[in-house]
Structures are given as structure tokens and as C-alpha cells.
C-alpha positions in Angstrom: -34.9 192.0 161.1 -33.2 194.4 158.4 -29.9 192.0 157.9 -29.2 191.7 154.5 -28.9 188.0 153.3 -25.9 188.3 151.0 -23.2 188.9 154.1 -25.1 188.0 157.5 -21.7 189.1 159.5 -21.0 192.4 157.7 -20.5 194.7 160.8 -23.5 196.7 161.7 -23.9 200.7 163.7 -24.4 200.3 167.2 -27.5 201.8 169.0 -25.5 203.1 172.0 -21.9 204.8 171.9 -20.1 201.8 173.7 -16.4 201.0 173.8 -16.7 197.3 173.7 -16.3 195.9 170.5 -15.8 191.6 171.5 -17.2 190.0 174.4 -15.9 187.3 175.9 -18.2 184.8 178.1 -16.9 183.1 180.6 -19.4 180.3 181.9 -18.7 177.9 185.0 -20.6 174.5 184.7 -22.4 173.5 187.8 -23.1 176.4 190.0 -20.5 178.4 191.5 -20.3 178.7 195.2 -20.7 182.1 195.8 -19.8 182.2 199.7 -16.7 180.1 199.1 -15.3 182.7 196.4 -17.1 186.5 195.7 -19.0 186.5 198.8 -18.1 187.1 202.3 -20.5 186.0 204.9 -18.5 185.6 208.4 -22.3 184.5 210.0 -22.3 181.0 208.4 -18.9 180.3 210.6 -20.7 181.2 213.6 -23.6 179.0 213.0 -21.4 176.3 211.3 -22.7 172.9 212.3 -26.4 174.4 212.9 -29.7 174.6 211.5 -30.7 177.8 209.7 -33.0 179.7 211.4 -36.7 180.0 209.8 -36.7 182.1 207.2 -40.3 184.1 205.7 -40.9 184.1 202.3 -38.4 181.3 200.4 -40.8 179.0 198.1 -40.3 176.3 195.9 -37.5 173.9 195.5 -35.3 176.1 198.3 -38.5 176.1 200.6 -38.0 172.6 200.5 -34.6 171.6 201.4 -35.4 174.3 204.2 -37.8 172.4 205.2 -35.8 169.4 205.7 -33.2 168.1 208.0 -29.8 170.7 207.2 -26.8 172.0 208.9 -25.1 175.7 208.2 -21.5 175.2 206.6 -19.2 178.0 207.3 -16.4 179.1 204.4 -13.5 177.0 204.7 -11.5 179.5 203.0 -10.1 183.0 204.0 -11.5 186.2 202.9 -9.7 189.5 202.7 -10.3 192.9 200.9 -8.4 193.6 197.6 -7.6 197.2 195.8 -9.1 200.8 196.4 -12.3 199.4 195.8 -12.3 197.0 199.0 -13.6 194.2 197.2 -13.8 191.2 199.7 -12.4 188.0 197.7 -11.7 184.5 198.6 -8.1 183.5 199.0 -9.2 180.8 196.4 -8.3 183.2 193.7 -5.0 185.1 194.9 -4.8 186.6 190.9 -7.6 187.2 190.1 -7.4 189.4 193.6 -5.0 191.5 191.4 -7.6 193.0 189.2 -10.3 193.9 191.9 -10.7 197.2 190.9 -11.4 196.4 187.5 -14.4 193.9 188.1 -18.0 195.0 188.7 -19.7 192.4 190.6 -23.5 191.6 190.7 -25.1 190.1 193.4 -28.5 188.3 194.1 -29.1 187.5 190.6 -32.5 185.3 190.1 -32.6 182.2 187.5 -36.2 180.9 187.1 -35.1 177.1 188.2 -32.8 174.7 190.6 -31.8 172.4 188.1 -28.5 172.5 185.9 -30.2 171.9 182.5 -33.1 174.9 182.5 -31.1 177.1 184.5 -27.6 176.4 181.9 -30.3 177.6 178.9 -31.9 180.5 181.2 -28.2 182.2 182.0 -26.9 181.4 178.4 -30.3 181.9 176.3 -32.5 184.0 178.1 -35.1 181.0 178.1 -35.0 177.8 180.5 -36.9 176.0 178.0 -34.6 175.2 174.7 -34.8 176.7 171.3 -34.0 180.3 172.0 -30.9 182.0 170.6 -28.2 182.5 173.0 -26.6 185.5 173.7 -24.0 185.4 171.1 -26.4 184.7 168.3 -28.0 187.5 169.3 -25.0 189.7 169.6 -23.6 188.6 166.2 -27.2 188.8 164.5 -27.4 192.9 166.1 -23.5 193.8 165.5 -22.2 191.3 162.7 -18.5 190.8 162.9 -15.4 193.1 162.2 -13.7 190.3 160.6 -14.9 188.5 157.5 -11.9 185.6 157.5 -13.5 184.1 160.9 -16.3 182.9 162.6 -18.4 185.7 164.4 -19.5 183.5 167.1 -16.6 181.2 168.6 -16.9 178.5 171.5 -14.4 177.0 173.3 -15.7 174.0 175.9 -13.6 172.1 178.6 -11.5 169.2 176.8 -13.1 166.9 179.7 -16.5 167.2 177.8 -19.6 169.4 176.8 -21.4 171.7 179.1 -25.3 170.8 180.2 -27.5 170.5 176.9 -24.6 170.8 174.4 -25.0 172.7 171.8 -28.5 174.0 172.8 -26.0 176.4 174.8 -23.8 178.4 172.1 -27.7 177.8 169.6 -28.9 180.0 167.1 -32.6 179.1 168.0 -35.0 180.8 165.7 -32.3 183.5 164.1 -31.1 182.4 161.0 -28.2 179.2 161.1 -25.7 181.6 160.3 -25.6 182.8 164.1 -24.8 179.5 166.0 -21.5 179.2 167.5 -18.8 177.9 165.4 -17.3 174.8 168.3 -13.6 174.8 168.2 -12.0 171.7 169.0 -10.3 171.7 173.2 -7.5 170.1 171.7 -5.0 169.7 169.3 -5.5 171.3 166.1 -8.8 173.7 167.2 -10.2 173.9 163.6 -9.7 170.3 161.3 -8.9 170.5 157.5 -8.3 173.8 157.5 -5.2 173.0 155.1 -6.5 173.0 151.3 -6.1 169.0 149.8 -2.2 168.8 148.7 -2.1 169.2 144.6 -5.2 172.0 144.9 -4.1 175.4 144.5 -6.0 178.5 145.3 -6.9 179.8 142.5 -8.3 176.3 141.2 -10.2 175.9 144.9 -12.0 179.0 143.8 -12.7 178.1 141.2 -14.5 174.9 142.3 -16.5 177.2 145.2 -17.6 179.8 142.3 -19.3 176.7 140.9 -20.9 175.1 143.8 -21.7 178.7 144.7 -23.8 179.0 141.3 -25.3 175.3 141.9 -26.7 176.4 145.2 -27.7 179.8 144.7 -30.3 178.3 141.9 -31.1 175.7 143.9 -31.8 178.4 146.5 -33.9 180.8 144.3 -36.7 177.7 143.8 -37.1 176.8 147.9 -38.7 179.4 150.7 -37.7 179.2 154.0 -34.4 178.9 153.3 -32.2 180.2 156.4 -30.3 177.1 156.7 -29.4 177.2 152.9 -28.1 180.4 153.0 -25.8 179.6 156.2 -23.7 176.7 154.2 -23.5 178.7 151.4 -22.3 181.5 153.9 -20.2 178.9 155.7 -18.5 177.4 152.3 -17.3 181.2 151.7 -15.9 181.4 155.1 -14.1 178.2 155.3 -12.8 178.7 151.7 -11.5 182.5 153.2 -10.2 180.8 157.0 -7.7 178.1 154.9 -5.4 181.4 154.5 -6.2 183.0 158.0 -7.8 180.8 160.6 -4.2 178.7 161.0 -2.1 181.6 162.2 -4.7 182.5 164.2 -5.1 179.4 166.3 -1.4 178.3 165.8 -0.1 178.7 170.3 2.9 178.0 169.5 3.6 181.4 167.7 3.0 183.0 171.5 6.2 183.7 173.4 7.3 181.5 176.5 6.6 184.4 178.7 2.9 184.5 177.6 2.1 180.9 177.5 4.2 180.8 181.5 1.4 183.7 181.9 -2.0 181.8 180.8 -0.2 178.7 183.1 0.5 176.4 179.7 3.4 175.4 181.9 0.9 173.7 184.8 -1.0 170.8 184.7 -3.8 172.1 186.4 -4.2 175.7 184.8 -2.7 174.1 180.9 -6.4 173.3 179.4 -8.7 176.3 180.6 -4.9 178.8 180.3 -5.4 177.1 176.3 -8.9 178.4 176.2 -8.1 181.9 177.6 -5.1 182.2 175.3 -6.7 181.2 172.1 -10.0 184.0 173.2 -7.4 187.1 173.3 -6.2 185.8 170.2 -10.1 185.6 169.0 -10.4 189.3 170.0 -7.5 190.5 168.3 -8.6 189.6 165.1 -12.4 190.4 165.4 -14.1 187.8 166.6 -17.1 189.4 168.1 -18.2 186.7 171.0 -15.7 184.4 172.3 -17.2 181.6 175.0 -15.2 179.5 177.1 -16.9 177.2 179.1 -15.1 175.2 182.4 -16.7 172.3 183.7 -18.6 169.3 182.5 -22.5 168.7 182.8 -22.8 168.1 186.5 -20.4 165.6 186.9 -17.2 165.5 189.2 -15.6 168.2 186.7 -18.3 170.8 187.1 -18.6 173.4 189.9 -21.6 171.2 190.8 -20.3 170.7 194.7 -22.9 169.3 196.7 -20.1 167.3 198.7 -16.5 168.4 200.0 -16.9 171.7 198.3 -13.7 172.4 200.5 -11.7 170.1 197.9 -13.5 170.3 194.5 -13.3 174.5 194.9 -9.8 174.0 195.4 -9.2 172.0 192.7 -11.8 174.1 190.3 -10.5 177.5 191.6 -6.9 176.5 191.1 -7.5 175.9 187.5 -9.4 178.8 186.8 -7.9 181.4 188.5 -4.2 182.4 186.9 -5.7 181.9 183.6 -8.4 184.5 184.1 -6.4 186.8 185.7 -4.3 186.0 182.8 -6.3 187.1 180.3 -7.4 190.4 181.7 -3.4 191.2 182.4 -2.9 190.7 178.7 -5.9 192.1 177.4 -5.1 195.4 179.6 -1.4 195.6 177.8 -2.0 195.1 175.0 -4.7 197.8 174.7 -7.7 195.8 174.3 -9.5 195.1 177.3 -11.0 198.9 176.5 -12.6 197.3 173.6 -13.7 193.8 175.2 -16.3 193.3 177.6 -15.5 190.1 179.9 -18.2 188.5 182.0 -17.7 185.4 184.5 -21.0 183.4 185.1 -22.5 180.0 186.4 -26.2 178.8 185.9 -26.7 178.9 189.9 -25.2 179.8 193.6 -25.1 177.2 196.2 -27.1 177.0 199.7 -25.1 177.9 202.9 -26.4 174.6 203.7 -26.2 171.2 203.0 -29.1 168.8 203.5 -28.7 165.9 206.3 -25.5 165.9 208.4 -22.4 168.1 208.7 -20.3 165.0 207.9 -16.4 164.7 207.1 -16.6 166.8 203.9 -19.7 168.8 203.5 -20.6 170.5 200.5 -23.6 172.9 199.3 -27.2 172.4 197.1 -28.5 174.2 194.1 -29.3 178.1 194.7 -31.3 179.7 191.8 -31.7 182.9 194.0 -28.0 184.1 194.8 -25.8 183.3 191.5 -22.8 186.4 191.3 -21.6 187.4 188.1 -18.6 190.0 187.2 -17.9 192.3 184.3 -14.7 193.8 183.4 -13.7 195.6 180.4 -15.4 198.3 178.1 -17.4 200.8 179.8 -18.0 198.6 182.8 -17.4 200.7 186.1 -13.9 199.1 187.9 -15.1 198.3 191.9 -18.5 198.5 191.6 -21.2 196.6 193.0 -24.8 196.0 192.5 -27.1 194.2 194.6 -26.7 191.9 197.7 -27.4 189.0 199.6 -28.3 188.7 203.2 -26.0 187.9 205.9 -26.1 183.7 205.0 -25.6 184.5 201.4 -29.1 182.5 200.4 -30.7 185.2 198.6 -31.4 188.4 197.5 -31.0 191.4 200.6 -31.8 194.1 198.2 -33.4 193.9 195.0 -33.4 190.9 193.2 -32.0 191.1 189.9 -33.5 188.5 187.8 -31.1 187.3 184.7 -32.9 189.5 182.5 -31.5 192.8 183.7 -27.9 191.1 183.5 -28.6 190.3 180.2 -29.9 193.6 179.0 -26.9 195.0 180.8 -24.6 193.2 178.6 -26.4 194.0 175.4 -26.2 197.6 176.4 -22.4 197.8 177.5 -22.3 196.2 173.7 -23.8 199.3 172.2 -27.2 197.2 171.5 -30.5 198.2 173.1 -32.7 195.4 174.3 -36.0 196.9 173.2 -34.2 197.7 169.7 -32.8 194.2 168.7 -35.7 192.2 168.0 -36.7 189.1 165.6 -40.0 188.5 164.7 -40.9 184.6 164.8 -44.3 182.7 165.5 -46.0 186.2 164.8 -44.3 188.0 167.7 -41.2 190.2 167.7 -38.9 188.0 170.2 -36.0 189.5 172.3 -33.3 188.0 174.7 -34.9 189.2 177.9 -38.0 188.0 176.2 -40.5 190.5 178.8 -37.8 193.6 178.5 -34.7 193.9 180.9 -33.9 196.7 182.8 -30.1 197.8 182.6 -28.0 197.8 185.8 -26.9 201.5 185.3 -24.3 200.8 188.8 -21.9 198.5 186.7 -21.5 201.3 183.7 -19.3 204.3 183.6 
């Protein structure tokens, strides 16, 4: 609540000694399946075909597809153990494998709802219900940016489409307009006119700005409430400063072939989320603070959303995930910078070891709120560790259950932000991301 108005990204001290300077957000569309990738569970092969046995204490939506007609579907895909650390992966992502002593994985993580659209906002905004920041408006609002020639807050979406609820996802909410994510375009140029008009040279440009600059600061001075004001006056600047750095910045073709043959610009099937990778180390390099790439599309047949033949659509998702990810943390590691940048992999949801009604020729799985797995990697995340677990079907928490509070508090803090410290006051209460308080998941930090 102490951010000066004049420059709402000028970098800001950190509450916690941290190493993590950028964050980038990974977020799967439609509900990862959790026993088909991270999570080995060799009982659901042995019961493939069957009804779950009963099973105290499940309520609500879960309760219900329990409670009718179902049939256990065992992992079509093999598991094996990867690295010092042991970690059990699916062989759905054979690269990623490479890196499983870098990851920290959390299990049994709690959303407060079954359906994409709440669940999307509750993972990406700390709220189900819409009109709370998300997570990089609040990191940009507690950190500001280290670099004043580009957006703070970048997102990059699938070039199939947008995500569940669109832009409520990458939202400023109630912290000032400044703080949304700046959208960059899936394809072709990412950023549009970011070439000055020909015949209008720099020096006359700014002079045109310093002008419209004057214009709106006194039309500023004789309005209150005047956040959104102050964010296209703040946004005029930027653009006006991005013209001379933005188009290096997202220019590909500068990478060498060996680095676009690593991110898989070379494949079909890995081209368009390798693009999005790529274009988020080059975000980190120069000081973006919160990059967010987002695979998948609503909860059509593009998301992870696989409540039939989840044998096919997770090869097809995994395959075009997988080398890019893996890509990203290789290049990050070499080049010195995945120290620096904190990397997390989400969904909104995990899937049932179920699916409701028959096994069928190509079964798939149904919404999970109580069993979504995230990883870290990066920063001072801990390399091999795990916290919390699932029971032996993989349908919800064996331990503790982590609601997505903790995991968000988590991230704040492996940021260098404290949860209870960064704080807005709106509606006559001081607001926060984990909205009650988080408590930090002290396993997944060294």
C-alpha cells in the first residue's frame, strides 16, 4: 500500500533473502491427470475394470460420482524412478525425467471446487469467485520489475485459444491497472506496432508523449479514484520506451538453430508451446518479473480436460509439453539463470481414478478438486523433494491436505515476499492472496 504512483514497477526490497528474482507459471488448462503422469499408483491396475471400494469421509461433488455407477481405470502408461532423488515419473515425459532431481513436487493439494471455471480463478487468483488479483499482479505490485523497457507481468496463452475465464486469469482485480498481465500475441509478431509510424523520428515521438503526458496529468490532478488513469499514462511511457527494446527481445529468429532444435521449434507437435517456453527465458533474461504460459484451451478437446480416452489425449498433450519444458529448465540451468527464476507447473484440478458408467473402448477420468500435483524448480526450491501424498488410488489427500493457499504462500515466500506482509486494503479490509493467511511448505525450500 506504500507504492509510489509516479513508477508503479520501480523494483522494490524483498521481505525474505530469496534467490529468485522471475517466476515463471506454468498452467495446464483442464485438469491434469495426476496418476497418468507425477503419480504412481500400481493398485488402480489391479482393480482396473472394478468399482472402488467405499470410501469414509469424501463429500460433495466427489461423493457423488462415488455414489454412482464407476469402474477403476488403471495407468496406461509405464512408471519408473528417475535421478538420486527416486522420483517415480510417467514415461509420458521421458525429458522432463532428466531433471527429477531438480523438481520439488506437491501432492494432495485442495481447490475449493470441481468445475474448470472457479477452480482456474482459485489456482491462478487465490479466489474461485472473480475479481481478485492473480498471482502476478500481486508479485509485480510487492517486487516491481528490474526492467523499466518491458512489461512486469507477461502472458503467453496457447495459439489454439484462451484459457477458462480469459483474462479474469492473468487480472489485476482490485490493485491498481498497472498490475494486469500485459497478453502477448501466440503468434507471429508477439507485440503489434511496436515499430514507430515511418517519417516519425524519436526525438519528435517524444516530443508528442511529453505533451499528451502534460494533457493527462492535469486532467488527472481534477478526478479521484484514478488508478486506471495513471496505468495509461504509465503504459504510454512504456510503450513509447519498448519501440527501442521490446523488438529484439521477442525477435526468435535471433536464437541459434541448436536452441530453437532444443525448445522443439523443429516439431509440429512441441513448435507452439517450444515458442512460448523460448520467448519466457527470453522474458527472464531481460527482467521480466512473472512470465505465464498457459497450454490448453477452456475445456475443450485442446485442454487436459480428459474425461474420455485419456490414454490418447495425454499422449498427445504430454508430447507437446514435455521437450519444451524440459527445454527451458536445460537452458535456464546453462545459462545461469534458473538460480534466479522460480518455475512452477500447475492445473486447476487432478482427475478421479475413475470414470463414471462403463469401462468402455477408451476410458478416461472426472474432475478431482482434492488431488491436483504441482512442481517447483529453480531459486531456493529444494531439488527431489516432496510434500504431501495421496492414498494408494490417487483420489485424495493420504497426509495432510494442502489447500492452494499454502502453495500459494509458498511461492510468495521462495519470491522473497511474506504473505502476511503484502497486503492491499480495499472494501475497508486489508486483502491478501491466500485471503485467510497460507502457511508455507517449508519441505520444498532449501
Amino acid at each position: 500500500a506504500g507504492v509510489g504512483q509516479a513508477n508503479p514497477f520501480a523494483a522494490r526490497q524483498t521481505h525474505l533473502a530469496r534467490k529468485a528474482k522471475n517466476c515463471i507459471f506454468l498452467f495446464m488448462q483442464g485438469g491434469v491427470s495426476q496418476m497418468d503422469s507425477f503419480e504412481y499408483k500400481p493398485r488402480l491396475r489391479e482393480l482396473h475394470g472394478k468399482p472402488l471400494s467405499r470410501i469414509p469421509e469424501i463429500s460433495g461433488e466427489l461423493q457423488g460420482r462415488l455414489s454412482f455407477p464407476h469402474v477403476t481405470i488403471g495407468s496406461p502408461f509405464e512408471f519408473a524412478q528417475h535421478g538420486q532423488s527416486g522420483r517415480w515419473l510417467s514415461d509420458r515425459f521421458p525429458h522432463l525425467a532428466g531433471h527429477a532431481d531438480e523438481l520439488a513436487f506437491i501432492h494432495g493439494i485442495k481447490t475449493d471446487n470441481q468445475n474448470h471455471g472457479p477452480s482456474t480463478l482459485h489456482v491462478n487468483t487465490g479466489s474461485q469467485f472473480p475479481g481478485s488479483p492473480s498471482v502476478g499482479s500481486w508479485m509485480t505490485y510487492g517486487l516491481g520489475t528490474g526492467n523499466q523497457d518491458m512489461p512486469g507481468y507477461v502472458v503467453i496463452q496457447d495459439p489454439r485459444g484462451a484459457p477458462m475465464n480469459g483474462a479474469a486469469v492473468w487480472a489485476n482485480g482490485y490493485l491498481p491497472a498497472a498490475y494486469q498481465g500485459t497478453l502477448l500475441r501466440p503468434t507471429g509478431t508477439p507485440i503489434l506496432n511496436l515499430a514507430s509510424p515511418k517519417g516519425l523520428s524519436r526525438p519528435r515521438q517524444r516530443e508528442e508523449l511529453d505533451l499528451l503526458g502534460f494533457l493527462n496529468r492535469r486532467h488527472l490532478q481534477q478526478r479521484r479514484d484514478v488508478g486506471e488513469l495513471e496505468a495509461r499514462i504509465n503504459a504510454y511511457e512504456l510503450a513509447f520506451r519498448m519501440q527501442a527494446r521490446a523488438p529484439g527481445v521477442v525477435d526468435l529468429s535471433r536464437e541459434p538453430a541448436h536452441i530453437q532444435r532444443l525448445y522443439g521449434l523443429d516439431n509440429p507437435s512441441t513448435a507452439a508451446f517450444g515458442r512460448q517456453c523460448l520467448l519466457a527465458r527470453r522474458m527472464v533474461e531481460h527482467g521480466v518479473r512473472y512470465t505465464m504460459l498457459i497450454h490448453g484451451v477452456q475445456n475443450n478437446a485442446y485442454s487436459w480436460d480428459d474425461h474420455g480416452d485419456v490414454k490418447g489425449r495425454m499422449i498427445r498433450h504430454s508430447k507437446e509439453v514435455d521437450r519444451p519444458v524440459a527445454a527451458l529448465l536445460s537452458d535456464l540451468q546453462q545459462r545461469g539463470l534458473l538460480e534466479e527464476t522460480l518455475v512452477v507447473w500447475a492445473s486447476e484440478m487432478g482427475r478421479t481414478p475413475f470414470v463414471n458408467g462403463s469401462l468402455g473402448g477408451s476410458p478416461g477420468r472426472e474432475h478431482n478438486s482434492w488431488a491436483l500435483v504441482m512442481w517447483m524448480a529453480g531459486g531456493n526450491v529444494r531439488g527431489g523433494a516432496r510434500v504431501g501424498a495421496t492414498d494408494e488410488f490417487g483420489l485424495r489427500a493420504a497426509e495432510e491436505q494442502i489447500p492452494i493457499r499454502n502453495v500459494h504462500a509458498t511461492i510468495l515466500d521462495l519470491m522473497g515476499l511474506d504473505d502476511e506482509e503484502l497486503r492491499y486494503l480495499h472494501a475497508g479490509r486489508l486483502r491478501q492472496l491466500t485471503d485467510v493467511g497460507g502457511e508455507v511448505l517449508d519441505g520444498v525450500i532449501s
